[in-house]
N, C-alpha and C positions, 0 to 999 in steps of 0.2 A: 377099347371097351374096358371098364374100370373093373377090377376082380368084386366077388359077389361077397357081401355079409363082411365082419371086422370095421376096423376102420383103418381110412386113411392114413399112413405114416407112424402107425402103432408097433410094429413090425410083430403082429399079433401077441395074443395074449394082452396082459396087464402091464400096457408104458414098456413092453418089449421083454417084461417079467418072464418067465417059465413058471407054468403053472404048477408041474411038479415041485418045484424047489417051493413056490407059495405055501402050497400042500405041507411039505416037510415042516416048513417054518412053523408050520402053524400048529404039526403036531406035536414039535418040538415045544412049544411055547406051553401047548397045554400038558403037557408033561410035565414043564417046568412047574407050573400054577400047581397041579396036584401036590408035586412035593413039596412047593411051599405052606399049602394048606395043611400036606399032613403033618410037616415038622409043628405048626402053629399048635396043631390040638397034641403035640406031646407036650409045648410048655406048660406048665406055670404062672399063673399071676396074682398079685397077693395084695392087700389092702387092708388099712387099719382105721379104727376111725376111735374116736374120745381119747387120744392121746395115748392110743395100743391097748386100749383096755376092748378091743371086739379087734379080730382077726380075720377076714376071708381069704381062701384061696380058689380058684377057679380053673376048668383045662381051659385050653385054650379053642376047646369049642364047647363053650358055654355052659360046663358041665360043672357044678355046684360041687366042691372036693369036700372042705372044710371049713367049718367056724368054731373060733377060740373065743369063750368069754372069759376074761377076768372072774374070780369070783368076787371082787368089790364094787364090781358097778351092778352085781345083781341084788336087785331095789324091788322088791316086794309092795311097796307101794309106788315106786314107778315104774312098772313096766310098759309105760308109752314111751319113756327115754332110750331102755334096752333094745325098743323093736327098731325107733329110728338110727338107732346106732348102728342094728342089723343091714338095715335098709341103705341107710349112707356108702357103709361099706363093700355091700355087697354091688351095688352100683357100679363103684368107685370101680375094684376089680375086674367088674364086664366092661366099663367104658377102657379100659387098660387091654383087654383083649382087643376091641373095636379098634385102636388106635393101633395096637401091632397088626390085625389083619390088612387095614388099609397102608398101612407102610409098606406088608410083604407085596401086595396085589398093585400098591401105585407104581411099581418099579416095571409092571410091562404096558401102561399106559393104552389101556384097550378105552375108546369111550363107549358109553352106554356099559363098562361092567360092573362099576360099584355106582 
């Protein structure tokens, strides 16, 4: 009579895995994830746009630090040029965080996490 529940040739658990050690692994990993995330939001990252005449900097969890204007790109009659200069940059800076997050997080290769 064949033993009841499992499977066949598994030598139980997960391909013969130990579920504890799964367990650890796994807590292990998300420990890791945490401090990769918290070192992320202690960086820094920084973006210039019209040839360093506008400055941003950003933490690394998406939090608005600073902007440096020049005072000679400040244009009284164009302030549609200063605000897209804003906008470019500060973009620029966030897409610079997005790119180190996904670097820190591709390194445990979980699918479905980013």
């Amino acid at each position: 009579m064949a033993k009841r529940g499992g499977f066949p040739g598994m030598g139980g658990g997960f391909g013969g895995m130990n579920l504890n050690n799964l367990m650890k692994e796994a807590k292990k990993m998300q420990a890791d994830i945490e401090k990769s995330q918290e070192e992320l939001t202690k960086k820094e990252f920084e973006a210039t746009a019209g040839g360093g005449a506008i400055t941003v900097k950003v933490s690394g969890d998406k939090v608005l630090k600073e902007i440096q204007i020049k005072k000679e790109v400040v244009d009284p009659d164009d302030v549609e040029m200063l605000q897209d200069l804003i906008l470019t940059c500060t973009n620029e800076a966030l897409r610079k965080v997005d790119v180190a997050s996904a670097a820190s997080m591709g390194k445990y290769n979980i699918p479905g996490l980013m």
